[in-house]
N, C-alpha and C positions, 0 to 999 in steps of 0.2 A: 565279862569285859564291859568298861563302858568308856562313853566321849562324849565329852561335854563342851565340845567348844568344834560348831559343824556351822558350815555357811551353803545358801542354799541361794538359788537369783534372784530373790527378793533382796540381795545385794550383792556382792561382786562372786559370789559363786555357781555354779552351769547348769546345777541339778535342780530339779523342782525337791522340795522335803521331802515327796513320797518316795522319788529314788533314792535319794540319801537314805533315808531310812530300811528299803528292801537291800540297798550294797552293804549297809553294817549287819544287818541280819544274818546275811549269807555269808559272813565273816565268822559270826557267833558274838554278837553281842549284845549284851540282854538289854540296854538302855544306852539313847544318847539324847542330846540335847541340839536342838537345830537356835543356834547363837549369832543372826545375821548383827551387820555393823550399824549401829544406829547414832544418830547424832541429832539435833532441835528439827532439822528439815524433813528426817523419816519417820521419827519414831512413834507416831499414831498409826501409820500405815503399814507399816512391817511390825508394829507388837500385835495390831487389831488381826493382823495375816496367819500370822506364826498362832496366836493362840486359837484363831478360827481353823486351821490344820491340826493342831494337837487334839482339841475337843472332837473332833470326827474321826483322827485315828482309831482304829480297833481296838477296842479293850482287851481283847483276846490275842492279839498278835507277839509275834515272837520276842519283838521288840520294842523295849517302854519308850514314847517318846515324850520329850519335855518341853515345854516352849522357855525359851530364854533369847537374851538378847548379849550382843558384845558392845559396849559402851568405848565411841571409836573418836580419839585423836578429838577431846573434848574443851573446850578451855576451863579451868581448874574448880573455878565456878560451879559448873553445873551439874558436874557427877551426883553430887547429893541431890538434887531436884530429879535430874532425870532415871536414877535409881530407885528414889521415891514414887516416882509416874510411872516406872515398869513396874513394881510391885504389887504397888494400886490394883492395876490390869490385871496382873494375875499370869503376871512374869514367872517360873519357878529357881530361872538360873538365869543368873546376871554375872559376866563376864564383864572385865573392865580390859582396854587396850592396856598393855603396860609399857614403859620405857623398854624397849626393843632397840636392839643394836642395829637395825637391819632396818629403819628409818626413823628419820627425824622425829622427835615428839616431846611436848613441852616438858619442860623440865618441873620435876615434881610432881609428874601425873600419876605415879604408883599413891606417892603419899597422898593425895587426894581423893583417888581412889577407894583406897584402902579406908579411909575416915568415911565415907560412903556403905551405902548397905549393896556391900558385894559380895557372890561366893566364888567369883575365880579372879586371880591376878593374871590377863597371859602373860607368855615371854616378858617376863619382869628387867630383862636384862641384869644389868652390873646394880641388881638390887642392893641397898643400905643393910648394915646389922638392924639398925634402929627401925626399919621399914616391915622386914621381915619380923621382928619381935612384934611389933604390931599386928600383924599378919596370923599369927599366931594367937594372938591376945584375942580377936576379934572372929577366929576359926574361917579364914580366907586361906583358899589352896590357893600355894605358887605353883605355876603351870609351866611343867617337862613339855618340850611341844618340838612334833617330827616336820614341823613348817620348813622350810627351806630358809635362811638368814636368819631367822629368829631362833631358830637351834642354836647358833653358835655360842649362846649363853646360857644352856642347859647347863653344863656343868658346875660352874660356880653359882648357878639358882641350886641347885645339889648341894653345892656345899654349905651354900647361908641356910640353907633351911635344917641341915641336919644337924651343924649347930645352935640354931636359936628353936629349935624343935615347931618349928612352921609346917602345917601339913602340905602334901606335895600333891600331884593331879597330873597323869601323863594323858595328853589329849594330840590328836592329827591335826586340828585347826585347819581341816578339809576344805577345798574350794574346788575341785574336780577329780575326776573319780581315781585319776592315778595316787590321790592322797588318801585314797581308803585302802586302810593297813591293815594284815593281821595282828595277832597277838607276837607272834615270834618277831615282826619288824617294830613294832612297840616296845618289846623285850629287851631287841636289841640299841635301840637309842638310848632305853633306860639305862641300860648299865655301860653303855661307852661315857654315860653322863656320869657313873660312880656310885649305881647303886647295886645292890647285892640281891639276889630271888628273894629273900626275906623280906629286905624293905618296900619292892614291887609287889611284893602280896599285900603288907602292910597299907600303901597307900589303895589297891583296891576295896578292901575293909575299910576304909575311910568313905572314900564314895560309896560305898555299900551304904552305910550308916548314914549319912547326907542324903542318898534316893531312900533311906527308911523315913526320915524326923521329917 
């Protein structure tokens, strides 16, 4: 099991990373990604944070951790720069906010995004065909997510992807500890969203291959 999209109170989430990371262990899962929000005013001091955490995590421990960022509520402009400067750093998982049903957000920030060096789209919401194929095109997961409001567009992300063959990503997009799930409540958001035990293995094998390259 893995999750790639964890907030930790280096921005609006309660946990320091090292508890986020001992609560997904004790769940069973073998990688996640601590993805806080970052925008022009954080992001030297939450990437300098998060990668300064990942490099003294335990090489040996149960649970792989990654340092990544979530690219938050940006103007359209700067996704490419500051996707560029997380990289740089030595970012491993860049997370882009996406057009979420479940608040306000400029319009066009997926396609911006997306032309940007990202590996996750979240809650992409009432995503485009055209958006999606690109998606696709450029091997960005659209992101299944057990968030509260931002769920409610799981399904129809389910549906564009599995027509324009977009890979998928089921993530918690955690911010306190009641959002750490097992696999059976994972399970079950995936397929009230319309996917079948096949295709939930399938996209695990995708992030499999993503935490190999």
């Amino acid at each position: 099991m893995y999750d790639l999209h964890t907030h930790s109170l280096l921005s609006d989430g309660v946990l320091l990373p090292s508890e986020i990371a001992v609560r997904y262990a004790a769940l069973g899962y073998k990688a996640i990604a601590i993805t806080d929000h970052v925008d022009y005013s954080n992001i030297k001091q939450v990437t300098e944070a998060i990668l300064e955490f990942t490099h003294h995590w335990p090489k040996n421990s149960d649970i792989k951790v990654l340092p990544g960022i979530e690219l938050t509520h940006l103007p359209l402009g700067q996704f490419d720069l500051l996707a560029r400067y997380a990289r740089k750093q030595g970012i491993r998982v860049i997370v882009a906010h996406g057009e979420t049903p479940a608040e306000p957000v400029i319009k066009g920030t997926n396609r911006a995004a997306l032309e940007a060096d990202i590996d996750i789209l979240a809650h992409p919401g009432l995503i485009t065909e055209e958006d999606a194929r690109l998606a696709k095109k450029k091997g960005v997961f659209l992101e299944v997510t057990a968030r509260r409001g931002h769920c409610e567009a799981d399904p129809y992300v389910v549906k564009c992807a599995l027509k324009t063959g977009a890979k998928l990503i089921l993530n918690t997009d955690s911010h306190m500890p009641e959002d750490i799930i097992d696999y059976n409540e994972i399970a079950k958001i995936a397929r009230k969203s319309g996917l079948n035990s096949g295709q939930i293995k399938k996209i695990y094998q995708d992030v499999y291959q993503f935490l190999k390259d």
